[in-house]
N, CA, C and O atoms as a Maestro MAE file, in Angstrom:
{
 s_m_m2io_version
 :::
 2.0.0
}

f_m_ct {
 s_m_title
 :::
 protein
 m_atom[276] {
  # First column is atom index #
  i_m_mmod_type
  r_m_x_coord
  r_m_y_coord
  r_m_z_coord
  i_m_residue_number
  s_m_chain_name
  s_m_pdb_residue_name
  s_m_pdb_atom_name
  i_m_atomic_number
  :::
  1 25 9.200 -3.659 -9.191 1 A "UNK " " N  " 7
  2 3 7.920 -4.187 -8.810 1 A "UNK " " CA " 6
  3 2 7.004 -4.192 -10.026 1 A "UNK " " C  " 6
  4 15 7.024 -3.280 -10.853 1 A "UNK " " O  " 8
  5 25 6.206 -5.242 -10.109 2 A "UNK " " N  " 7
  6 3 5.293 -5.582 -11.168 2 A "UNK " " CA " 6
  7 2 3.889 -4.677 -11.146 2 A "UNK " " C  " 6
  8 15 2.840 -5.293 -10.958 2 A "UNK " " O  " 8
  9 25 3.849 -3.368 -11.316 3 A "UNK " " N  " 7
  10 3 3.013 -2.572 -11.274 3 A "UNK " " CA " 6
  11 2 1.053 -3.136 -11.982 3 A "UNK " " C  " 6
  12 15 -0.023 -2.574 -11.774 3 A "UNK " " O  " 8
  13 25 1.349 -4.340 -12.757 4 A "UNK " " N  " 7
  14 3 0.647 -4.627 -13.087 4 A "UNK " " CA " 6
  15 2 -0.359 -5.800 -12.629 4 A "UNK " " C  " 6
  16 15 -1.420 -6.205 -13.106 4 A "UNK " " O  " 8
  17 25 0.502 -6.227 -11.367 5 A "UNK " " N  " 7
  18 3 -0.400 -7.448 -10.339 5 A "UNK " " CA " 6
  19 2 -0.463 -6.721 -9.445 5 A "UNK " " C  " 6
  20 15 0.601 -6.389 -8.922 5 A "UNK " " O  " 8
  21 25 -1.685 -6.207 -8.934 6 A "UNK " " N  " 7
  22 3 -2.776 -5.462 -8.005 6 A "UNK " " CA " 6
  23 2 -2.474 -6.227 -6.755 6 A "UNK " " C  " 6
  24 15 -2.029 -5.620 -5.781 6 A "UNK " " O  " 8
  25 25 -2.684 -7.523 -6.713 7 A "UNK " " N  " 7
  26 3 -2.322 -8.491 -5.107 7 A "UNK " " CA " 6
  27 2 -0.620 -8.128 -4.959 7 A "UNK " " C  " 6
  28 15 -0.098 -7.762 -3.906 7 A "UNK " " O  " 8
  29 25 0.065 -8.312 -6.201 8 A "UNK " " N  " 7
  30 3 1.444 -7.922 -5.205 8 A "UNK " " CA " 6
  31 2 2.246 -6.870 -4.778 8 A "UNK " " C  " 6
  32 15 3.294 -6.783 -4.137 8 A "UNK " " O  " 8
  33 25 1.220 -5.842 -5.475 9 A "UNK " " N  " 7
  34 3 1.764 -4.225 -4.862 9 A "UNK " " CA " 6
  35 2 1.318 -4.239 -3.838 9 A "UNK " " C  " 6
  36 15 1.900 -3.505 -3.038 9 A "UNK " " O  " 8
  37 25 -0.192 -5.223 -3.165 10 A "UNK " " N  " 7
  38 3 -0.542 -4.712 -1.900 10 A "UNK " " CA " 6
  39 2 0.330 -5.478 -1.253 10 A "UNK " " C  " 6
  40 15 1.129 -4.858 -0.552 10 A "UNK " " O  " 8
  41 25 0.441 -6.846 -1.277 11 A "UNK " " N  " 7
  42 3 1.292 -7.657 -0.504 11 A "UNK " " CA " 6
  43 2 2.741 -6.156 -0.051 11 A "UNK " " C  " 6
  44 15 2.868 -5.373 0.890 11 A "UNK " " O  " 8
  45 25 3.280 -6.343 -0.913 12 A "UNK " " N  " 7
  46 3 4.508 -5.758 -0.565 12 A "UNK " " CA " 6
  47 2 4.299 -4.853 0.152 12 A "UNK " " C  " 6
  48 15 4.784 -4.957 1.279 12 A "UNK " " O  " 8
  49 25 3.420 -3.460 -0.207 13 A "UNK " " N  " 7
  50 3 3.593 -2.446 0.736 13 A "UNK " " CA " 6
  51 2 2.602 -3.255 1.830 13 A "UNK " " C  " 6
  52 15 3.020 -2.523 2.727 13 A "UNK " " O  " 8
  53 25 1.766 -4.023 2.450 14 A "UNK " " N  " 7
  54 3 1.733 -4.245 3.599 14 A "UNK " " CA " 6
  55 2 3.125 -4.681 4.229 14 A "UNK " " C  " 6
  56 15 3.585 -4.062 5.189 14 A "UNK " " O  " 8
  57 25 3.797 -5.793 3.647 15 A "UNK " " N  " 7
  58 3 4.870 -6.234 4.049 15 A "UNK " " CA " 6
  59 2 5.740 -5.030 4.509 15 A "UNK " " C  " 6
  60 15 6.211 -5.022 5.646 15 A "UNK " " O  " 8
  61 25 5.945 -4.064 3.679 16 A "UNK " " N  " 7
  62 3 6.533 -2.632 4.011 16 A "UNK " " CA " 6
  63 2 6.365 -2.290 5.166 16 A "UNK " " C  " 6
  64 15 7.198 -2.156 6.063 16 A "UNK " " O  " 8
  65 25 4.971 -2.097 5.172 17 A "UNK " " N  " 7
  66 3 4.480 -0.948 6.794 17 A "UNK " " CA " 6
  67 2 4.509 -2.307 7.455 17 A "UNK " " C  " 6
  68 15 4.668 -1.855 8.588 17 A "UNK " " O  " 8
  69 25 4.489 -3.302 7.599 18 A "UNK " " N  " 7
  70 3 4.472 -4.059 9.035 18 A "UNK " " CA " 6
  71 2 6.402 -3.869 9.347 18 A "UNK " " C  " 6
  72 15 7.110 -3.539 10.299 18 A "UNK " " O  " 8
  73 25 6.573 -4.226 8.171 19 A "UNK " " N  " 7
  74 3 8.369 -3.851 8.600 19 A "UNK " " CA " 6
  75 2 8.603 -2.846 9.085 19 A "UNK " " C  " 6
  76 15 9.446 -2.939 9.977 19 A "UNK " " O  " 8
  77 25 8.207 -1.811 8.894 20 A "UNK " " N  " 7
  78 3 8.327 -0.469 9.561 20 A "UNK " " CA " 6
  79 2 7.235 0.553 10.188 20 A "UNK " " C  " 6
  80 15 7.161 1.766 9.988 20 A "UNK " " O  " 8
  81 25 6.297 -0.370 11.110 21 A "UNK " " N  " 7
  82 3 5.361 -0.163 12.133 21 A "UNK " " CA " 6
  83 2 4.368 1.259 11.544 21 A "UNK " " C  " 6
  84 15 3.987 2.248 12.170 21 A "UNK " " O  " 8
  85 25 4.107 0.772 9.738 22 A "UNK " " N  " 7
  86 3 3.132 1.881 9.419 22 A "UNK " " CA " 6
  87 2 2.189 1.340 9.397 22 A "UNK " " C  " 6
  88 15 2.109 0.242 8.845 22 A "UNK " " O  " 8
  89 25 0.888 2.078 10.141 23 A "UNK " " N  " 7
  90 3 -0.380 1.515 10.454 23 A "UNK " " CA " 6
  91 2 -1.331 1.830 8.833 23 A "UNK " " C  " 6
  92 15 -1.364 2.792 8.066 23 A "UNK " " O  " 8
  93 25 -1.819 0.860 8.844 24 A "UNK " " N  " 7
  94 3 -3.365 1.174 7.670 24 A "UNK " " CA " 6
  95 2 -3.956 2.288 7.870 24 A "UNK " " C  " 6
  96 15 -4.410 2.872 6.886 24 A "UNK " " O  " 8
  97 25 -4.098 2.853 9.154 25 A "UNK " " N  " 7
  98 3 -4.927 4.412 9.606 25 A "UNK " " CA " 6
  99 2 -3.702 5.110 8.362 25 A "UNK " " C  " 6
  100 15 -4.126 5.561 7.299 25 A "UNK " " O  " 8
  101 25 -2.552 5.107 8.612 26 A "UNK " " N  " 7
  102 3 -1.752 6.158 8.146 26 A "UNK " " CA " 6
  103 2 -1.624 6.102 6.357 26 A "UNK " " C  " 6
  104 15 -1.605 7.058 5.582 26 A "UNK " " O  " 8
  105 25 -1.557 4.803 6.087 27 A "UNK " " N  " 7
  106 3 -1.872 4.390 4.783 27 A "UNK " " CA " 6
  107 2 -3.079 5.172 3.686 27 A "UNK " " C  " 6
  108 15 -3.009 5.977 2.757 27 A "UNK " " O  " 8
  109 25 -4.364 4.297 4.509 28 A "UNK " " N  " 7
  110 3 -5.440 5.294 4.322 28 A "UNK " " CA " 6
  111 2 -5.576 6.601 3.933 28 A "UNK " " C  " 6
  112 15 -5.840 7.100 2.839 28 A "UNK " " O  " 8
  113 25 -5.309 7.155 5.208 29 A "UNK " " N  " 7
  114 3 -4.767 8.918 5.264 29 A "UNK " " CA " 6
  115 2 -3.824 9.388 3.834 29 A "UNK " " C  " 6
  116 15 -3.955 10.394 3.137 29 A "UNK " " O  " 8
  117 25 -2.979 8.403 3.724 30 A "UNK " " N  " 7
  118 3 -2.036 8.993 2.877 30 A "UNK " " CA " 6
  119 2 -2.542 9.122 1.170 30 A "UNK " " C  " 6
  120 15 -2.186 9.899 0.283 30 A "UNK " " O  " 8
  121 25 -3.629 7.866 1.189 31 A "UNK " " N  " 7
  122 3 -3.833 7.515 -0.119 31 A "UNK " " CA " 6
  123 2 -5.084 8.030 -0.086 31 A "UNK " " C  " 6
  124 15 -5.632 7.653 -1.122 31 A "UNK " " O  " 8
  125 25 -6.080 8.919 0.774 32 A "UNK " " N  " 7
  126 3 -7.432 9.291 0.695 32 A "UNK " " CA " 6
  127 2 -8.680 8.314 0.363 32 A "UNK " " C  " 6
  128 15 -9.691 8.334 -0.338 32 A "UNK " " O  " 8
  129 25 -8.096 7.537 1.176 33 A "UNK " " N  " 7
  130 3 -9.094 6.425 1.209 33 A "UNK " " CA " 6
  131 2 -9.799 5.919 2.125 33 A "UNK " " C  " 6
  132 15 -10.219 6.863 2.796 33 A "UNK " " O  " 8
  133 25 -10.270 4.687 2.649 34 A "UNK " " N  " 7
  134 3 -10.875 4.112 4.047 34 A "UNK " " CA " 6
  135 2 -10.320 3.123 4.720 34 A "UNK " " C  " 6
  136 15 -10.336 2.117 4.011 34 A "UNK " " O  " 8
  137 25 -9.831 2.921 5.763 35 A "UNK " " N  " 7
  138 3 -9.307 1.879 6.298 35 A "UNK " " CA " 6
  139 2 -9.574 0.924 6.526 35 A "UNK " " C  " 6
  140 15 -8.854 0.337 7.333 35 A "UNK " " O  " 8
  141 25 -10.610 0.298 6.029 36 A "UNK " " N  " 7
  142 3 -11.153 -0.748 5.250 36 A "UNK " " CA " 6
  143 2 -10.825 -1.337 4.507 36 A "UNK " " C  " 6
  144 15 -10.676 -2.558 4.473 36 A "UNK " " O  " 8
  145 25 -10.583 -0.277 3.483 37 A "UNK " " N  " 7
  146 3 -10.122 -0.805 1.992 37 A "UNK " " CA " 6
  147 2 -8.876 -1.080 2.152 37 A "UNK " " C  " 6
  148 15 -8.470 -2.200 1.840 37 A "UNK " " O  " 8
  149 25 -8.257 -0.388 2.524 38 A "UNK " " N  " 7
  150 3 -6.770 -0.841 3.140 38 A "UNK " " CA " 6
  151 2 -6.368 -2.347 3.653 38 A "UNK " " C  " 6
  152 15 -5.664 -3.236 3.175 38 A "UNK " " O  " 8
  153 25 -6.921 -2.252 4.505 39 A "UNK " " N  " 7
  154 3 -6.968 -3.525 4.995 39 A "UNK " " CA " 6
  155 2 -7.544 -4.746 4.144 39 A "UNK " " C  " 6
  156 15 -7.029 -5.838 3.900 39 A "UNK " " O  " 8
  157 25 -8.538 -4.315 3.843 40 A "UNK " " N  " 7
  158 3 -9.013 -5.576 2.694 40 A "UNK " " CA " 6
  159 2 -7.804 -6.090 1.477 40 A "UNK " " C  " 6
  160 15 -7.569 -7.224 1.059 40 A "UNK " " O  " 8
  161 25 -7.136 -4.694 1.100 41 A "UNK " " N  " 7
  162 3 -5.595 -5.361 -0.022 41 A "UNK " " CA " 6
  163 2 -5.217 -5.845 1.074 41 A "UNK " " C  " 6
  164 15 -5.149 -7.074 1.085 41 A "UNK " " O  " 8
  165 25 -4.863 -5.156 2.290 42 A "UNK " " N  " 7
  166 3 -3.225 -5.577 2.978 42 A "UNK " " CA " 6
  167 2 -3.412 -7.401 3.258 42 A "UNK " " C  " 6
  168 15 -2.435 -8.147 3.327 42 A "UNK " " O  " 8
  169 25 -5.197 -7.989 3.423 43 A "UNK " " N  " 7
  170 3 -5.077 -9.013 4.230 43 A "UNK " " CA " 6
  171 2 -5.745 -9.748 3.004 43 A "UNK " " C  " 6
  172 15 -6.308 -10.811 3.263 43 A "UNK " " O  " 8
  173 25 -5.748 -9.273 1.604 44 A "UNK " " N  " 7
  174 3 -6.065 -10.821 0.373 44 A "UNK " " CA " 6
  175 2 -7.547 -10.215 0.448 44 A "UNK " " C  " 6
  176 15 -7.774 -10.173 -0.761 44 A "UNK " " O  " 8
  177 25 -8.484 -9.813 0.935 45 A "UNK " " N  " 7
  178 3 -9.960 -10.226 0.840 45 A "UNK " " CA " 6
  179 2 -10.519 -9.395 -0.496 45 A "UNK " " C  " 6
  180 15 -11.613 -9.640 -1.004 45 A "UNK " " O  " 8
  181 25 -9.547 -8.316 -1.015 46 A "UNK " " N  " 7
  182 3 -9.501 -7.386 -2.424 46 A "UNK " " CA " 6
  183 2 -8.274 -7.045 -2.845 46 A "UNK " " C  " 6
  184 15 -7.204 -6.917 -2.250 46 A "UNK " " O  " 8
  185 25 -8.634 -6.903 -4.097 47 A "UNK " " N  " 7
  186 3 -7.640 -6.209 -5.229 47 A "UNK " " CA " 6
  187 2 -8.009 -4.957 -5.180 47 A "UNK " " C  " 6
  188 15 -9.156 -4.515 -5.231 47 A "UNK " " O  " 8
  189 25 -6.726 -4.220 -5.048 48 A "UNK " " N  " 7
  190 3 -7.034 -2.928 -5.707 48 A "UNK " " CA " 6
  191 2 -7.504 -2.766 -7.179 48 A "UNK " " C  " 6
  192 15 -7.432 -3.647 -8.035 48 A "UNK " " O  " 8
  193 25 -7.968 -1.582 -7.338 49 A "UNK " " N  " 7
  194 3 -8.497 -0.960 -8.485 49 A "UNK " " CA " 6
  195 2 -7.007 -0.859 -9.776 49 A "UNK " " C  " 6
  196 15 -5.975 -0.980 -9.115 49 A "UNK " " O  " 8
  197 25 -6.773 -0.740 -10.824 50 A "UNK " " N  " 7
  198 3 -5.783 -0.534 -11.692 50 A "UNK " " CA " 6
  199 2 -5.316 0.751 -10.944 50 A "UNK " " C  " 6
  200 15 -4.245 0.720 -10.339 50 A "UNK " " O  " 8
  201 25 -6.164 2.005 -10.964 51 A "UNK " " N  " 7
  202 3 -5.784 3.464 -10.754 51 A "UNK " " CA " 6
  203 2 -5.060 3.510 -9.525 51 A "UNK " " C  " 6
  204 15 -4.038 4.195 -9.480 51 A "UNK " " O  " 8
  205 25 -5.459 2.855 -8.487 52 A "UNK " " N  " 7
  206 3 -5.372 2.634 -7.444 52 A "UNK " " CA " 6
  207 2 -3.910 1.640 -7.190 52 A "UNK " " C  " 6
  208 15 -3.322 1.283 -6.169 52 A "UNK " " O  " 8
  209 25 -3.773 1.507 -8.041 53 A "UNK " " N  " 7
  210 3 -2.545 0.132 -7.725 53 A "UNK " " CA " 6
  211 2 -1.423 1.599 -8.015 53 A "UNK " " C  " 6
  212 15 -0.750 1.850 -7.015 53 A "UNK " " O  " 8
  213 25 -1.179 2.498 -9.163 54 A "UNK " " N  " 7
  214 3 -0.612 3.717 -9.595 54 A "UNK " " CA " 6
  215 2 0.182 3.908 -8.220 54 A "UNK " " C  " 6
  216 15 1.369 3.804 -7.911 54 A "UNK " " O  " 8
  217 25 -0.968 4.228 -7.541 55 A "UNK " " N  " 7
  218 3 -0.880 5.070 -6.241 55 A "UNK " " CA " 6
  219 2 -0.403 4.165 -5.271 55 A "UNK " " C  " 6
  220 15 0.343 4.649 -4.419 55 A "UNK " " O  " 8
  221 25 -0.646 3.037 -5.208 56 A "UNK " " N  " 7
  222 3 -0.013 2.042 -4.218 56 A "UNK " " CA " 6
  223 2 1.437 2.243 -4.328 56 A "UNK " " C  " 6
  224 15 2.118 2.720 -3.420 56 A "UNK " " O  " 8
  225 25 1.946 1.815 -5.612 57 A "UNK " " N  " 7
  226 3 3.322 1.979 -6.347 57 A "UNK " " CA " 6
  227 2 4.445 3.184 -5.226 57 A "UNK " " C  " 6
  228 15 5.282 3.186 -4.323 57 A "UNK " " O  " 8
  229 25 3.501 4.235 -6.325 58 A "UNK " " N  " 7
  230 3 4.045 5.448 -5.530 58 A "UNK " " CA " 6
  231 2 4.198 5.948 -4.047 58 A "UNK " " C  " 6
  232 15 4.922 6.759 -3.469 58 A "UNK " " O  " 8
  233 25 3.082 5.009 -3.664 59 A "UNK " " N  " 7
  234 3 3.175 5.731 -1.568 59 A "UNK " " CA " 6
  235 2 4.457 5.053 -1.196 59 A "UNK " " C  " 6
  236 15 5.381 5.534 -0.540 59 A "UNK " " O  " 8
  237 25 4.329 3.421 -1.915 60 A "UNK " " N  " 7
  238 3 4.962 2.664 -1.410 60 A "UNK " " CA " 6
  239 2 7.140 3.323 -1.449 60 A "UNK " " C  " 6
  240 15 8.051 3.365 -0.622 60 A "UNK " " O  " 8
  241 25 6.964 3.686 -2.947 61 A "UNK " " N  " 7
  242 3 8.317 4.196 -3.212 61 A "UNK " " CA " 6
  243 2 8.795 5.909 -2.667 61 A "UNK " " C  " 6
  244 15 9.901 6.414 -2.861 61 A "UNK " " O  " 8
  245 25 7.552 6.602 -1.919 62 A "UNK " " N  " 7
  246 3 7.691 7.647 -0.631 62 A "UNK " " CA " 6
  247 2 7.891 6.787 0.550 62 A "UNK " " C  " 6
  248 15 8.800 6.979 1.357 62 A "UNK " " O  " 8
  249 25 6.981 5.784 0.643 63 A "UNK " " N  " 7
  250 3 8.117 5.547 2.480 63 A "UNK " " CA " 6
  251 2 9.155 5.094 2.228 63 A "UNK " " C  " 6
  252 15 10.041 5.024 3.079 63 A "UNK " " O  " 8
  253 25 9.320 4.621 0.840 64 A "UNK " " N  " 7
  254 3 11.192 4.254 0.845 64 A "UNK " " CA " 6
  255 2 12.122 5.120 0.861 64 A "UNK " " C  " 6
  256 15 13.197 5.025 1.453 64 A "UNK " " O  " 8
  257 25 11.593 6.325 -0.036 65 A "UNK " " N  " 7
  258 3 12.700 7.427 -0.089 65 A "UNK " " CA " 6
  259 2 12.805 7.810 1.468 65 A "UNK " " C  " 6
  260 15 13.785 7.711 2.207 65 A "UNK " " O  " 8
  261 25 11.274 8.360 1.802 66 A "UNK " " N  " 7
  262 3 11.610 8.519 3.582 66 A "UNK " " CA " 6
  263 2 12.531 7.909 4.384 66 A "UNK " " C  " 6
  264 15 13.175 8.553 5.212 66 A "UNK " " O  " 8
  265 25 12.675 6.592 4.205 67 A "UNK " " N  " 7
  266 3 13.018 5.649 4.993 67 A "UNK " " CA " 6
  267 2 14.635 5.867 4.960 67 A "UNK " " C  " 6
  268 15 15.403 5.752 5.915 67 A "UNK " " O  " 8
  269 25 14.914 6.173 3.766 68 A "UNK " " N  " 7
  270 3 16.766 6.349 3.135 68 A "UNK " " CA " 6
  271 2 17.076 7.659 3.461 68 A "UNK " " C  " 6
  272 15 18.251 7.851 3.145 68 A "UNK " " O  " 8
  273 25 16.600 8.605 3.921 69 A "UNK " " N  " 7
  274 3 17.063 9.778 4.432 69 A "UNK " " CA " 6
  275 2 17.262 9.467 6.002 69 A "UNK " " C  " 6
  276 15 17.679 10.346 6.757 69 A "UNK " " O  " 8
  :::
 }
 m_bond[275] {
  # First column is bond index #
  i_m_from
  i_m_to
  i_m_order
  :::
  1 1 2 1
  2 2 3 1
  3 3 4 2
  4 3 5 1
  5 5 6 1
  6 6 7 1
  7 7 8 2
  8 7 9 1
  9 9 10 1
  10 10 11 1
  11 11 12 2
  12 11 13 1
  13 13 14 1
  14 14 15 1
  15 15 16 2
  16 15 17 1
  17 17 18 1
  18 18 19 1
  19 19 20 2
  20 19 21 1
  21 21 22 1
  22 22 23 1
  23 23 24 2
  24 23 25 1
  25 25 26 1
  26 26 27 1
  27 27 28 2
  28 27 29 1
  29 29 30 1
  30 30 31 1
  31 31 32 2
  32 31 33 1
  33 33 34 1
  34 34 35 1
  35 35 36 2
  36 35 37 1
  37 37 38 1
  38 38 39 1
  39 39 40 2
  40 39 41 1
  41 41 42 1
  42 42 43 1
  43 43 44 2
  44 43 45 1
  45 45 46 1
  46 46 47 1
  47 47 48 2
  48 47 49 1
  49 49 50 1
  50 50 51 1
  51 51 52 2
  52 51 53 1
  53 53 54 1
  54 54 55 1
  55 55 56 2
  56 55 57 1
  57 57 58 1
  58 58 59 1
  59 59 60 2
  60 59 61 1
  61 61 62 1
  62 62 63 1
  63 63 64 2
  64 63 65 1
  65 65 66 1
  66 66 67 1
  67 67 68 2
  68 67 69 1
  69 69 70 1
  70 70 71 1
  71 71 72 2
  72 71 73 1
  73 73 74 1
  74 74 75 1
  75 75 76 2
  76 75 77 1
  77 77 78 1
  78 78 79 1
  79 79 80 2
  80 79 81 1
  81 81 82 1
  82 82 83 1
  83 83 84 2
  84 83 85 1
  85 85 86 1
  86 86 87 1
  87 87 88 2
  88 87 89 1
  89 89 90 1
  90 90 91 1
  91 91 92 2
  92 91 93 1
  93 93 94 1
  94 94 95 1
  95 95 96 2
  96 95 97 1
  97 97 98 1
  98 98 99 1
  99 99 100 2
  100 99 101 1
  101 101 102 1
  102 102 103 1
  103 103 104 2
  104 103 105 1
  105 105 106 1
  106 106 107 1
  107 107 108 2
  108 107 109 1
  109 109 110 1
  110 110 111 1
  111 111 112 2
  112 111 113 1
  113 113 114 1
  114 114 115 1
  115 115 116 2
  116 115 117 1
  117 117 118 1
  118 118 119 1
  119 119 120 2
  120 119 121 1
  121 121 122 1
  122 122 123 1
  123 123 124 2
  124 123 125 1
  125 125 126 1
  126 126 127 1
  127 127 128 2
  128 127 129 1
  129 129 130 1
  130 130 131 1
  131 131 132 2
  132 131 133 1
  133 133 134 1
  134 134 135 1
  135 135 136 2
  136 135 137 1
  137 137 138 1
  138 138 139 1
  139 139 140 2
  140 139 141 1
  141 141 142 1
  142 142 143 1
  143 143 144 2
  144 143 145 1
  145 145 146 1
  146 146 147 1
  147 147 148 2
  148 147 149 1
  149 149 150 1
  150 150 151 1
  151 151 152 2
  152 151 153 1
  153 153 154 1
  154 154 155 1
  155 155 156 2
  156 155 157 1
  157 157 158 1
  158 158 159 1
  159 159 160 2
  160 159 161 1
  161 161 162 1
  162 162 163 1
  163 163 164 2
  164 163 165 1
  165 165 166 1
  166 166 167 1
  167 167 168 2
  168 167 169 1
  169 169 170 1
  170 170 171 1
  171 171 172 2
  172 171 173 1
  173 173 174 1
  174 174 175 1
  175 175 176 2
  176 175 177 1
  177 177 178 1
  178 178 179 1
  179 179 180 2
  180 179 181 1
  181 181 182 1
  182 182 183 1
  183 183 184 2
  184 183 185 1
  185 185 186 1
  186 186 187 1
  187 187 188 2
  188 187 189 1
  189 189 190 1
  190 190 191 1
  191 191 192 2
  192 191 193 1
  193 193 194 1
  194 194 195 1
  195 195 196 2
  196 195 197 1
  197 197 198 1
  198 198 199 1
  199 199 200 2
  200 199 201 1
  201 201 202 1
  202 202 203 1
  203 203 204 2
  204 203 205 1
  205 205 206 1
  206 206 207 1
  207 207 208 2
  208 207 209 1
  209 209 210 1
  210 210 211 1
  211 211 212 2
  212 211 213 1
  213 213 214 1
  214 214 215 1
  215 215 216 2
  216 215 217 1
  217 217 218 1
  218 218 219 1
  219 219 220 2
  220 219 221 1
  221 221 222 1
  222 222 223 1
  223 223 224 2
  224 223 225 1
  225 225 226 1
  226 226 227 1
  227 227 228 2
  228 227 229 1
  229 229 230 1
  230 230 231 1
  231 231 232 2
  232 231 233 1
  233 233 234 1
  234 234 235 1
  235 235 236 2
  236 235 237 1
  237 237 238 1
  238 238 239 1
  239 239 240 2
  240 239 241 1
  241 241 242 1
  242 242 243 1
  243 243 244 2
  244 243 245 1
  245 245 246 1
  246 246 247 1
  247 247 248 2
  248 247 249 1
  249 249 250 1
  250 250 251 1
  251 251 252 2
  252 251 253 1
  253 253 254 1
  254 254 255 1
  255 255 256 2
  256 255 257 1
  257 257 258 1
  258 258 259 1
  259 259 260 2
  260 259 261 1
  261 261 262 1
  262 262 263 1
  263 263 264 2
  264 263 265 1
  265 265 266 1
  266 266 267 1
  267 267 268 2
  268 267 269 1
  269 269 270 1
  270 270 271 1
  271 271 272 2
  272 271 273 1
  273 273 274 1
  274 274 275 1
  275 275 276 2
  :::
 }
}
């Protein structure tokens, strides 16, 4: 994944949690953020932050490991 385009880390991990019925509440929660903001990457209306994309990366590659156990 292209850690460096902010729209397609969110794309994907939304694409992620809709594939596997993870809600934005839980997202949020996970990344200490607002479910707002969440939603605003998951649905185009914002870019994440650079720092913030880091962390997208990474939640995104924990629900995968989760997912493979």
């Amino acid at each position: 994944m292209n850690a460096a385009d902010p729209e397609n880390v969110a794309v994907q991990l939304a694409k992620y949690c809709i594939a596997h019925d993870i809600s934005s509440a839980r997202v949020a929660a996970d990344l200490g953020t607002s479910k707002q903001s969440v939603y605003a990457w998951f649905t185009g209306q914002r870019r994440p932050r650079a720092r913030t994309v880091e962390r997208l990366v990474a939640l995104l590659d924990t629900y995968k490991a989760a997912a493979a156990v």
